[in-house]
C-alpha positions as CSV (number, residue, x, y, z in Angstrom):
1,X,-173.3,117.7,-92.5
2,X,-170.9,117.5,-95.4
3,X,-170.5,115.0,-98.2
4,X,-167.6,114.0,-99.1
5,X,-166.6,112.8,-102.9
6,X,-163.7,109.6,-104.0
7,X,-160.8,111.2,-103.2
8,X,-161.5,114.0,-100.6
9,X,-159.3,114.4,-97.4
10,X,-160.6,115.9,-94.2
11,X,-158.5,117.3,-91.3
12,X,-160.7,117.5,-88.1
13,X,-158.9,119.8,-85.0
14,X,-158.1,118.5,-82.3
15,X,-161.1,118.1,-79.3
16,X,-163.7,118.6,-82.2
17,X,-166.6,116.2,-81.9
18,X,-167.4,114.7,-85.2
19,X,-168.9,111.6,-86.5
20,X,-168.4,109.9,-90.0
21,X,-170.2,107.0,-91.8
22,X,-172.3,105.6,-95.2
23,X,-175.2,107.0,-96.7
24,X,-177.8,104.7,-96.5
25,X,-177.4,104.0,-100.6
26,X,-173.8,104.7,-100.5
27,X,-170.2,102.6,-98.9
28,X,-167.8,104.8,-97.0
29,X,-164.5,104.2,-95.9
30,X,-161.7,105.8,-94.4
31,X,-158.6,106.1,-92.7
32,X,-158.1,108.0,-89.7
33,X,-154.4,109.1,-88.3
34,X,-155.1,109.5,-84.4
35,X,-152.1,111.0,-81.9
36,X,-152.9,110.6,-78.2
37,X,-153.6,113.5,-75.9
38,X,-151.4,115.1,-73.8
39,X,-152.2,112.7,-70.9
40,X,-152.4,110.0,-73.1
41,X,-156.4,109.2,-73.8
42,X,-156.9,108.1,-77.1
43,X,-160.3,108.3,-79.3
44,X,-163.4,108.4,-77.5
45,X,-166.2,107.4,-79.0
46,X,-169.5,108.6,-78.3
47,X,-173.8,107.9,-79.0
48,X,-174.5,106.2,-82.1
49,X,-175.8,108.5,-84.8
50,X,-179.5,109.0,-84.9
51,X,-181.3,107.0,-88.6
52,X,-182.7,110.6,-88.5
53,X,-179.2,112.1,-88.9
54,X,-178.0,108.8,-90.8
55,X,-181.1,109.5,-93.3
56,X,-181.1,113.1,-93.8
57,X,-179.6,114.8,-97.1
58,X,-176.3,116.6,-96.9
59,X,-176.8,120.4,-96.9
């Protein structure tokens, strides 16, 4: 995991799995800039994050 700070930018690569969200104490918010694939699939979205991940401390 990672925790981001007001103001931070993240670029993620392309085909690398991520997810993003709130702490359970703490709003989140972002905006994400998407481009489709070369055979035009968009963002897939995958399993829900775990409350073990959602609940754990950054490292």
């Amino acid at each position: 995991m990672r925790q981001l700070n007001p103001g931070d930018t993240v670029l993620i690569p392309l085909q690398v799995r991520h997810w993003h969200g709130a702490a359970p104490d703490r709003l989140f918010a972002y905006l994400a800039i998407s481009e489709n694939g070369e055979n035009g699939e968009g963002t897939a979205w995958f399993e829900p994050v775990s409350d073990r991940d959602y609940t754990a401390t950054p490292a």
